[in-house]
N, C-alpha and C positions, 0 to 999 in steps of 0.2 A: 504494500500500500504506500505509494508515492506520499509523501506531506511535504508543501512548502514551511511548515512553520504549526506549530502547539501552543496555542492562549490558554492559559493559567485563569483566565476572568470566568465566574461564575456565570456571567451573563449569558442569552442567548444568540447568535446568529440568526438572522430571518433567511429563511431558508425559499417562502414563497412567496409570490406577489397578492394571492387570494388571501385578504383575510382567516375566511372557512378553513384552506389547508395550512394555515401556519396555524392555528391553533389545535389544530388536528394534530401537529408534529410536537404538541408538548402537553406534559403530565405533570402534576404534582407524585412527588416518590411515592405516597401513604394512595393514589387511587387506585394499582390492583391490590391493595388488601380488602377496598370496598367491596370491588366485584366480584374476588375471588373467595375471599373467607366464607362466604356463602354459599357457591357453587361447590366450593370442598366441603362444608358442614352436611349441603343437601345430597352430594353422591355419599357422604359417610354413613349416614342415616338409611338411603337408600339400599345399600349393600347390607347393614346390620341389621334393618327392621322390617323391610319389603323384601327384598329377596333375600332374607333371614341365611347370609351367609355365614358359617362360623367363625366366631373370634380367631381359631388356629388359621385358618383359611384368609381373614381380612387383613390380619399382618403379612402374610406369605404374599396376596398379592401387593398389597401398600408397599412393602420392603422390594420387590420387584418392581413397582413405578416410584420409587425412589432412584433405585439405581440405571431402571431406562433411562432416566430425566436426566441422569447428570451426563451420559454417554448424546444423548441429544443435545444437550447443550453445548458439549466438546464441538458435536459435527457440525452442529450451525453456525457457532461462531468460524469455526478453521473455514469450514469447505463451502459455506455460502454468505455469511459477512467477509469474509477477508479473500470471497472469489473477485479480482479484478478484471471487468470485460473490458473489450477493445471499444465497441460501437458509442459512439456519445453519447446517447440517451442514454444505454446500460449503465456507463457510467455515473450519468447525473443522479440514476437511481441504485448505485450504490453507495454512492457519497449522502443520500438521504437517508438508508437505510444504516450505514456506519462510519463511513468515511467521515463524516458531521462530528461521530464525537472521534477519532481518533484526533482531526484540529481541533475542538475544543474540548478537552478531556472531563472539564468540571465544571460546564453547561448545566445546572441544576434541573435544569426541565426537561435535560435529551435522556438523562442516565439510567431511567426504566422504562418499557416500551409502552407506546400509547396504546390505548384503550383499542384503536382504530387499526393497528397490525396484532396487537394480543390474541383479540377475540378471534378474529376471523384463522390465525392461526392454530389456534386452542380448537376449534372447531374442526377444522381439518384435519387433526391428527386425532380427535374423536373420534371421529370416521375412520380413519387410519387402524383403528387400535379396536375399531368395533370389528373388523374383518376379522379378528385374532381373538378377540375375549367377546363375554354377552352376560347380561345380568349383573348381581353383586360384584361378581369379577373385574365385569370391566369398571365397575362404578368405585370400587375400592383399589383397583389400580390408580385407576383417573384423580381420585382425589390426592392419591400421595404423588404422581406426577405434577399435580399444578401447585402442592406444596413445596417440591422440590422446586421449581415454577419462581413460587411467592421466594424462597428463600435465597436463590440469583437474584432477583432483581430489588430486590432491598438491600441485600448484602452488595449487591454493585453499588448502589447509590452511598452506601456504607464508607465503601474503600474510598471513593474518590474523596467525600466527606468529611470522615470520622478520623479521629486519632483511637489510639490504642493501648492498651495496656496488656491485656490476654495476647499470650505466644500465639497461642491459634490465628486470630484477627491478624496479628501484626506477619507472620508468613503470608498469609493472604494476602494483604495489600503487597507485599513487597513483591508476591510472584505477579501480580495485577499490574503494578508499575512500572516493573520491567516489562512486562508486553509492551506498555506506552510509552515507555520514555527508553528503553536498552533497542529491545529486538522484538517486533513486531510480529515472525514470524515463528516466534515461540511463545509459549504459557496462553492457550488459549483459554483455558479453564479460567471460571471465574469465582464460584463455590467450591472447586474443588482442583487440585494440582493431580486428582490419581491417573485422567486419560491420558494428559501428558508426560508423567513418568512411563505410561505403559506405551503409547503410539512415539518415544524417542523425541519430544517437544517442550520438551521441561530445560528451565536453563541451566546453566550451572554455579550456584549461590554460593559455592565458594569466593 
């Protein structure tokens, strides 16, 4: 990912000339907890009380859309935020989609996804994931995937934000910084460093 240059300013970039889609392209951090807390509470319920899946059973799958979530996270950031096309338009709509915050890294309103690419993607991999599970199953995968979900995209806004005190936090930010400010083409994890130790992407913190 080419950059002329990284602003440090919390501020935003106007990214369009439409009123409508410039505020389409920004979120306050805390708006998918709104929409999401919910949708996880209601597939929780769902699995546990309607299709009366067993406790042994609702971890097994939760624990398993834990750990899809974070293997999906690795691939979207590597292989389609940080894919660079040739064609201009590709371009402009990758620079919307990420390009945006690797020049302004702590943009307060780019650093969790809007409502307006979440949904429709959340939705998609619904569908995605309904081909392979049905019932309690999928609805207790589902919900610990969008928790895994909630806990990327707080925890980004986290890093860019937050100081630290906990070992845990403070590795985090540093493998998260170095993607932005060392080498861009490694750490893409942003909850977690494990795909990049396993896929040979992890830097070296010595």
């Amino acid at each position: 990912m080419k950059k002329n240059f990284v602003s440090n300013s919390q501020e935003s970039v106007r990214m369009f000339k439409s009123d409508w889609m410039e505020a389409l392209s920004k979120v306050h951090y805390t708006v998918p907890l709104y929409i999401y807390v919910p949708v996880i509470l209601l597939l929780g319920w769902s699995a546990l009380f309607v299709e009366c899946l067993s406790i042994p059973a609702f971890f097994g799958y939760a624990a398993l859309g834990l750990f899809v979530w974070t293997l999906t996270e690795y691939v979207l950031h590597r292989f389609v935020f940080h894919f660079v096309p040739k064609a201009k338009w590709a371009l402009r709509l990758h620079f919307i989609f990420h390009g945006v915050h690797h020049d302004y890294p702590n943009d307060a309103k780019r650093l969790v996804m809007p409502p307006s690419a979440s949904i429709p993607m959340a939705l998609t991999l619904y569908l995605l994931f309904s081909l392979l599970l049905s019932g309690g199953a999928l609805h207790a995968f589902f919900a610990a995937f969008l928790v895994g979900y909630l806990f990327y995209d707080i925890s980004h806004y986290a890093l860019h934000h937050f100081n630290f005190k906990s070992e845990f936090w403070k590795k985090l930010k540093k493998h998260h910084m170095l993607h932005h400010y060392s080498d861009h083409t490694k750490g893409y994890g942003v909850s977690s460093a494990l795909w990049d130790k396993i896929f040979g992407s992890d830097f070296d913190k010595r």
